[in-house]
BATOR-284223 format. One record per residue (C-alpha): residue in three letters; x, y, z. Coordinates in steps of 0.05 Angstrom, whole numbers, plus 5000, padded with zeros to 4 digits. Example, Ala and Ser with C-alpha at 12.3 -4.5 7.8 and 13.67 -1.06 7.14 Angstrom:
BATOR-284223
ALA524649105156;SER527349795143;
This chain:
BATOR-284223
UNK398788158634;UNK400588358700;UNK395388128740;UNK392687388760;UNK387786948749;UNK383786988810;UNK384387768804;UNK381587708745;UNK375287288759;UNK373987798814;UNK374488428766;UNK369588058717;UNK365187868771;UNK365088618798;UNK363788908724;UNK358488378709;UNK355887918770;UNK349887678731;UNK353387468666;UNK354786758652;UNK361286448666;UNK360585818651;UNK354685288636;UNK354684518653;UNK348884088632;UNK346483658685;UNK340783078669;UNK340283368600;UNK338784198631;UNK343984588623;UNK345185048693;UNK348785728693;UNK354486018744;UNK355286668743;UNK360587118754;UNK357887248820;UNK357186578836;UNK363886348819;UNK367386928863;UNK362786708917;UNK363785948907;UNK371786038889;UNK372486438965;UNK368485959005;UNK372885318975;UNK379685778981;UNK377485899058;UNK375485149063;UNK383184959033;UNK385585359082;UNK382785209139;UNK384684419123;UNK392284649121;UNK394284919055;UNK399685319052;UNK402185769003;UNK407285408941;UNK402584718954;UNK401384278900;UNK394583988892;UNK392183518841;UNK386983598801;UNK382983068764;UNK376482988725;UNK372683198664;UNK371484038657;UNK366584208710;UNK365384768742;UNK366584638810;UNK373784368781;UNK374885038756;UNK373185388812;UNK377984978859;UNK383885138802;UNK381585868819;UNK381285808900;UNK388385408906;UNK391585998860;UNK387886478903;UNK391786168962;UNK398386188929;UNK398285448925;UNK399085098854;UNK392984708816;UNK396184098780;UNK391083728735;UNK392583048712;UNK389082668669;UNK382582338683;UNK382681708635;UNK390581618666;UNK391880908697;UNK393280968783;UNK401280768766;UNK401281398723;UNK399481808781;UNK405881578822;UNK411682058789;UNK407782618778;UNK403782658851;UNK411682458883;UNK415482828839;UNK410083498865;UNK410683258938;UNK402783328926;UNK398083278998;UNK391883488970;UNK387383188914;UNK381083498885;UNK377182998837;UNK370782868802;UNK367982148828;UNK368481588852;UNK372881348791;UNK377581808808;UNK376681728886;UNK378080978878;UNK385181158838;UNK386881718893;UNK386281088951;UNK390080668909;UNK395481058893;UNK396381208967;UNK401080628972;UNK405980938935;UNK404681608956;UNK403081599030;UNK404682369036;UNK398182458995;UNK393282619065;UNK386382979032;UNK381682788976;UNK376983138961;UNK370282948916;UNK365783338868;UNK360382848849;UNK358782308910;UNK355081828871;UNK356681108900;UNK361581388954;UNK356581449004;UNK358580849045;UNK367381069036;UNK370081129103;UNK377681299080;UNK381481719129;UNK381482439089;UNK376282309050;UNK370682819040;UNK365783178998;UNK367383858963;UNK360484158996;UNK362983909067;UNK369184329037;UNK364984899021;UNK360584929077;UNK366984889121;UNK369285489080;UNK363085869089;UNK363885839162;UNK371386069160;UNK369286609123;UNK363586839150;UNK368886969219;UNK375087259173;UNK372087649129;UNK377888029102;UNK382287329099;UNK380187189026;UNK382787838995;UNK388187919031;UNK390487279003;UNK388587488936;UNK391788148936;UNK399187698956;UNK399087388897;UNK403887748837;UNK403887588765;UNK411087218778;UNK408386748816;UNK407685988800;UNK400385828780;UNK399585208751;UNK403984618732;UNK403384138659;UNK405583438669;UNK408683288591;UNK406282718557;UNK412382258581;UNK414381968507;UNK421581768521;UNK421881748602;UNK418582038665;UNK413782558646;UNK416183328657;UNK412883858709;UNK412584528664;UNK411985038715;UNK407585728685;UNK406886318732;UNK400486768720;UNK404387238673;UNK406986728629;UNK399686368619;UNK395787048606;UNK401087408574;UNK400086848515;UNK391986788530;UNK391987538517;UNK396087508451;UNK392186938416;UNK384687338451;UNK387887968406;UNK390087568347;UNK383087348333;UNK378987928364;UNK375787488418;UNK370587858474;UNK366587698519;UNK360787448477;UNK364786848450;UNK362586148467;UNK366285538475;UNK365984808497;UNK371084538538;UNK370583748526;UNK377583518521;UNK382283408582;UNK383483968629;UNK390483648631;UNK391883808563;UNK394784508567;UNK391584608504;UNK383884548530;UNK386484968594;UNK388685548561;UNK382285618512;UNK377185458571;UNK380985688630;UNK387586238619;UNK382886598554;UNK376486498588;UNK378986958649;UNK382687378595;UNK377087488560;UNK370487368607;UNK366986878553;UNK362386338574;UNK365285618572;UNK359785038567;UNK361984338597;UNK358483768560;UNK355383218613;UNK358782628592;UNK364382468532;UNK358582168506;UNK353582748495;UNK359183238462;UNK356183148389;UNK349683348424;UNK351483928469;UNK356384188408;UNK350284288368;UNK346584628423;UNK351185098451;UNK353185248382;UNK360885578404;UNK363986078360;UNK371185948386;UNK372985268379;UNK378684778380;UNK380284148375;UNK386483638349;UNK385483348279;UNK383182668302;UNK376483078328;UNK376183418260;UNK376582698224;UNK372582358271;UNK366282908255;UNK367282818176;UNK368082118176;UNK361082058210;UNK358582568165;UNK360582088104;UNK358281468138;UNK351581718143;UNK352681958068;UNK353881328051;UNK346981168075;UNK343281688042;UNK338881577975;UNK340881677907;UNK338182417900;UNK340682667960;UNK347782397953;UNK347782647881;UNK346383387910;UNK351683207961;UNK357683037920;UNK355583547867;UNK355284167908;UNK361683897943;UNK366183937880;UNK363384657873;UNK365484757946;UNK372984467942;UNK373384917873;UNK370785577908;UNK368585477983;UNK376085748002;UNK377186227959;UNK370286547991;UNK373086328063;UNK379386848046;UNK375787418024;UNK378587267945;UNK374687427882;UNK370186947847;UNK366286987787;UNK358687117796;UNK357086517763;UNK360386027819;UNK358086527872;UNK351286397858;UNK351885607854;UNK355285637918;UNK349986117959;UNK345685527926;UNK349185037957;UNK349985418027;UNK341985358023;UNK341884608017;UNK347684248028;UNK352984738068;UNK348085108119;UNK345284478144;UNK351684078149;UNK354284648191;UNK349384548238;UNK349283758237;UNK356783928257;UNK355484328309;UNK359084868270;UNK353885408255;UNK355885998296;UNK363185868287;UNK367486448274;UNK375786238289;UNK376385428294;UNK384885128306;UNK386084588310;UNK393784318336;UNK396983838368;UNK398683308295;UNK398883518231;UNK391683628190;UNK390883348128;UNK390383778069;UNK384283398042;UNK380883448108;UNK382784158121;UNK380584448054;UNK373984028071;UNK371884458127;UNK374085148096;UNK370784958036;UNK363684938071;UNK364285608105;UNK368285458170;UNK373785928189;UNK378685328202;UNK385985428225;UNK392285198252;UNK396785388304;UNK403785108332;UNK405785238403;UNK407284698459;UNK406484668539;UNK412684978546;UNK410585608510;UNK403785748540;UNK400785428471;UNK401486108426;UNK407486158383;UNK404586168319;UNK397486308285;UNK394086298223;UNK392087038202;UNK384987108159;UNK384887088084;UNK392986788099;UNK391086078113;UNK395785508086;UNK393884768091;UNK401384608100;UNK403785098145;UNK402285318219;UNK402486098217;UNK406586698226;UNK409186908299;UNK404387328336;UNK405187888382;UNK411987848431;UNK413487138391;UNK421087088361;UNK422586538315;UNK429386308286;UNK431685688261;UNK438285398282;UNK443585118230;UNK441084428248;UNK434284538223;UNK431484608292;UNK426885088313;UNK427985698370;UNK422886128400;UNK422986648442;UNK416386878483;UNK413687238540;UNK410486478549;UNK416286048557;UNK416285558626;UNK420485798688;UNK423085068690;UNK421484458686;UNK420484298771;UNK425283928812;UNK429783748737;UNK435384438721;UNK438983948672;UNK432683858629;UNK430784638638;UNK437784778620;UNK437984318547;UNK431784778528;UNK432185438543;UNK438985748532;UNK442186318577;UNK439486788531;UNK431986578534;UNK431586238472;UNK427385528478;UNK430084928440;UNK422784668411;UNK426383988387;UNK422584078320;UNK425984138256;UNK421784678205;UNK423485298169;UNK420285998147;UNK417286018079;UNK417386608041;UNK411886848076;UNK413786858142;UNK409586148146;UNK412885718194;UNK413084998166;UNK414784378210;UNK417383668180;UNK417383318245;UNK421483238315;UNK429183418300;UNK431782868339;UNK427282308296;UNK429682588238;UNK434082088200;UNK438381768135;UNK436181168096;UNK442480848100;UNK444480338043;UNK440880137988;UNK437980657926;UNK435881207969;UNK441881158004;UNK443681858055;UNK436582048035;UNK432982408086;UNK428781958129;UNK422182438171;UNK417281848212;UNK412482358230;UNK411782638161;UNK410682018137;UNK405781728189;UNK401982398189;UNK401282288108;UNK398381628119;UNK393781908173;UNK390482308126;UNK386981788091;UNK379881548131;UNK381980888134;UNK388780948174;UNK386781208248;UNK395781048269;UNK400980988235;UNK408480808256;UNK414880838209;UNK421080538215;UNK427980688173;UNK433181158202;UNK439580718191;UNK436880258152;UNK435880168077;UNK428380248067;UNK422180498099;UNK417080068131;UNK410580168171;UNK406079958224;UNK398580138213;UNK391580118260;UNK385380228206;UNK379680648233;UNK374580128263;UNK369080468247;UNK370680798179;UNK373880108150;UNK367479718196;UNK362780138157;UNK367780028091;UNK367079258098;UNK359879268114;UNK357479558048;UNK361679088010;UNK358978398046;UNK364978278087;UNK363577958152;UNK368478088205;UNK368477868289;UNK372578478318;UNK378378888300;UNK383078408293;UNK379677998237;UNK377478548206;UNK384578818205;UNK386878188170;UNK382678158113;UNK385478168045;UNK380178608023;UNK382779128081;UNK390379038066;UNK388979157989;UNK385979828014;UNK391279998056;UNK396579898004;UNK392580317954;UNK393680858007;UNK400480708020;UNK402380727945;UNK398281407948;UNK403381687995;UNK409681387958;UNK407981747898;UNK406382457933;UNK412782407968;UNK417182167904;UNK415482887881;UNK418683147941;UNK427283117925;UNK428183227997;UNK423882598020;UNK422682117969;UNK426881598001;UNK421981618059;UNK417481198013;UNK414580628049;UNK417079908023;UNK413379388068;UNK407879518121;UNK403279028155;UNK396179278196;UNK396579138264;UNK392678678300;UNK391079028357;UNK389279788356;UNK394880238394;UNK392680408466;UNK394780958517;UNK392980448565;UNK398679878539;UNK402980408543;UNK404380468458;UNK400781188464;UNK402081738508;UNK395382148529;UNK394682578481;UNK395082038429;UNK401982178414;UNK406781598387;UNK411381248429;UNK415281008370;UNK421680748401;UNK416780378455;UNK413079988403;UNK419079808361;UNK421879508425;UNK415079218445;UNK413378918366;UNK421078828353;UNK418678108329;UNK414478558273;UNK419478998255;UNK424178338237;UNK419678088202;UNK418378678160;UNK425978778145;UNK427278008141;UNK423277968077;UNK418577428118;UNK410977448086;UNK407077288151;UNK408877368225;UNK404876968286;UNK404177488346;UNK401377498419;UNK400678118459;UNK399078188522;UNK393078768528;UNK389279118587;UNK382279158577;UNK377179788603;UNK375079488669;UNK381579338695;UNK382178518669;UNK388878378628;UNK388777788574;UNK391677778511;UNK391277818429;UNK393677398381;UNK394277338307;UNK398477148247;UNK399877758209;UNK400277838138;UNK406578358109;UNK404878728048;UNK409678997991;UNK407979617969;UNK409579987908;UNK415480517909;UNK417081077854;UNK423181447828;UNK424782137841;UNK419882547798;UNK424283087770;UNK421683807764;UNK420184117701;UNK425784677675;
């Protein structure tokens, strides 16, 4: 698109002042800003900015939840020529450091004093860092920190600018060209320093605009932005497609009250990772679990009659009258009203991205009536590579490439992509940009995959974790970690998942059970536990683990290619994984090579043939404290399979 964000908020407020642009419930009301309001707010923070010294090409950081005055700030800084760069909120202050140095950042916008507290802090190591700014001024009333102010002394500074340079604002506005630099994506930092992926306007609506057109989205659409504004994902749904298309995004009041605001805004564009998806159902089946005998008859009965026709219906394919009927019957009674229990009742296009889904789980939702899909893309290529067409949906694939998207895979597997999204660089690093994007504009994606027959793109996992058993039966056998710890993630019961084997001669596997699902597990069978880390090490637990873990090894001894990925050994963790100890990145990503360092004691013991390993780890706690966990930790054989040869 050759135009810019802030351009665009102004055209929508123009065409329709009064329409909602976004919602944010406050003390359980929610409170609409309009178009109008946002043009008027965006200008009077923009004039603010400037009149405190930003200059055009300035970085300024951005942290908090989605809220609308955040959004509007994003808007104001690009309407200066400056660059917003949100980081994320739940991000410890030493996290900060490279990213706010690396961006020779001055300027911080933020949500409250959480964030405030972090931005003082991480002053020490970033004494360039001279203005922060605060949304919400709860418990900062009594702050005296040189630079410190509120966003409405911000505002009411930029009213006054304003109000004496009337034309300043547009002319500003009208500088700005679609080349231009508009935000910057911080990668998730799983092998090193994180990466600034530098966007300009064109590349970030160019992409909005081919996903809005994929899936016919308007301006009527509603969504609900609840995951982190960081995540490039959640910015280009609620922010980059918002301004594309002029929809309404709702921003729930706390992490806490999403299930609740879900269900009253009702979206009908949605996204979310799987761990959202699995989360939702495995609360749905908790409370199942709970229900009487009748009602969990009618539950599991009409079920089976969704799995055998719910996505056949979903895709627009025939089915006999007979089953119809049954499951209009069950759309009455069972279907309907868990749609709306979900939050899900007005959905028309749902992706989810980010991990692999599980089939089970995927089929789950499409199966009761929700238009559930994948898509593959990354924050070097503006999210949208490819999407999952209607009535084309595969539970093991991630779409076809849409509109000014060029896919071809490279004689090592990995795969290439050409887009009108791809970064201008990574900032301040030419050797990185230069391993990914080649002279010609192609962009190495690191992940190994191929195109089915369909034009489906299929991904087995990262090309460079990729791997050979080497030794034993399964000897040069293809060894995939994130295939296989995706597989185990499928099941309820197993919330992470790491596996070891490339150059050695069998597979084994770290695993974290789902508190809650296993809690609720161990709860209906008698089991007493005191935490996660007995719970963990009950022999009830482990036996239910290793049926999973056999589950896996004989789906993937039907697969020639990967049956020697089979796990061998695994133990359950005694502690669960944490961004915050550093074994996750923030989006919940593995850092697999930091944990087999960190648990290298484990991983002996797993390949030492030892039954039982005694373990202390060192952990941070919420509020700050450090202390540590301990435990001796049972290692379980699991059962492996032969090669299951295909029928002639």
């Amino acid at each position: 698109m050759q135009t810019t964000f802030p351009r665009m908020m102004l055209d929508h407020a123009k065409q329709r002042p009064n329409a909602p642009a976004l919602r944010e419930k406050v003390y359980g009301i929610w409170q609409t800003t309009t178009w109008a309001d946002l043009a008027q707010l965006v200008r009077r923070i923009a004039c603010g900015l400037h009149e405190a010294g930003m200059v055009r090409d300035d970085h300024v950081v951005v942290v908090g939840e989605n809220r609308p005055r955040l959004y509007a700030t994003m808007l104001a800084v690009q309407s200066l020529g400056a660059v917003p760069v949100p980081l994320y909120q739940d991000a410890a202050t030493t996290e900060y450091v490279f990213p706010m140095n690396n961006a020779e950042v001055r300027f911080a916008i933020v949500e409250d004093q959480e964030q405030v507290d972090k931005m003082i802090e991480v002053r020490e190591s970033c004494p360039q860092l001279a203005r922060i700014w605060y949304d919400d001024p709860r418990g900062l009333r009594h702050y005296s920190e040189p630079g410190l102010a509120a966003l409405d002394a911000l505002i009411e500074a930029g009213q006054a600018f304003d109000a004496a340079h009337a034309g300043f604002f547009d002319a500003e506005v009208a500088r700005a060209q679609p080349q231009d630099v508009a935000a910057m994506f911080f990668t998730s930092g799983t092998t090193g320093n994180p990466k600034g992926v530098v966007h300009t306007h064109f590349t970030l609506l160019d992409r909005a605009g081919a996903g809005a057109r994929f899936d016919k989205l308007g301006p009527t659409e509603e969504v609900l932005a609840y995951l982190p504004p960081a995540w490039i994902g959640q910015n280009i749904f609620s922010y980059a497609q918002w301004l594309a298309c002029g929809y309404v995004v709702n921003c729930p009041e706390s992490a806490e009250t999403v299930t609740i605001d879900l269900k009253e805004i009702g979206p009908t564009y949605y996204f979310a990772p799987p761990r959202v998806f699995e989360g939702l159902l495995t609360n749905v089946m908790i409370r199942m679990e709970d229900a009487g005998s009748v009602k969990k008859w009618l539950f599991h009965t009409f079920m089976d009659v969704a799995k055998r026709v719910g996505p056949a219906l979903t895709d627009g394919k025939a089915v006999g009258a007979a089953d119809r009927l049954l499951y209009a019957l069950g759309d009455k009674i069972i279907y309907g009203p868990l749609r709306n229990t979900l939050g899900f009742s007005r959905v028309r296009v749902a992706y989810t991205a980010g991990e692999a889904i599980g089939p089970d789980l995927f089929t789950f939702y499409r199966s009761i009536g929700i238009n559930l899909k994948q898509l593959y893309g990354s924050t070097e290529t503006a999210v949208f590579v490819c999407l999952q067409p209607d009535h084309e949906v595969k539970a093991d694939t991630v779409g076809v490439p849409i509109d000014g998207v060029e896919i071809r895979v490279a004689d090592n597997g990995e795969v290439m992509v050409k887009s009108a999204g791809l970064l201008k660089e990574y900032y301040k690093n030419p050797a990185a940009t230069a391993e990914v994007l080649t002279a010609d504009g192609w962009y190495h994606t690191g992940d190994a995959g191929f195109l089915d027959a369909g034009g489906h793109l299929k991904i087995i996992d990262r090309a460079k974790d990729v791997g050979r058993i080497m030794g034993g039966p399964s000897d040069g056998a293809m060894f995939a970690p994130k295939y296989v710890e995706n597989k185990l993630k499928f099941f309820p019961f197993i919330k992470e998942a790491v596996a070891f084997g490339d150059k050695r001669e069998k597979v084994c596997a770290f695993v974290n059970v789902d508190f809650e699902a296993v809690g609720n597990w161990a709860e209906k069978r008698n089991l007493p536990y005191a935490g996660y880390t007995d719970l963990a090490a009950k022999p009830e637990v482990l036996e239910l683990v290793r049926e999973c873990v056999e589950k896996v090894n004989a789906d993937l001894s039907a697969d020639a290619m990967l049956a020697g990925s089979q796990i061998s050994r695994f133990l359950v963790l005694h502690k669960e994984l944490d961004a915050d100890d550093g074994e996750l990145t923030r989006t919940r990503k593995v850092r697999r090579g930091y944990i087999g360092e960190k648990y290298q004691l484990l991983v002996d013991a797993l390949y030492g043939g030892r039954k039982e390993q005694f373990i202390e780890t060192a952990v941070k706690f919420e509020d700050g404290r450090s202390g540590s966990v301990s435990a001796t930790i049972t290692i379980v054989d699991a059962k492996t399979y032969p090669v299951m040869k295909k029928a002639a």
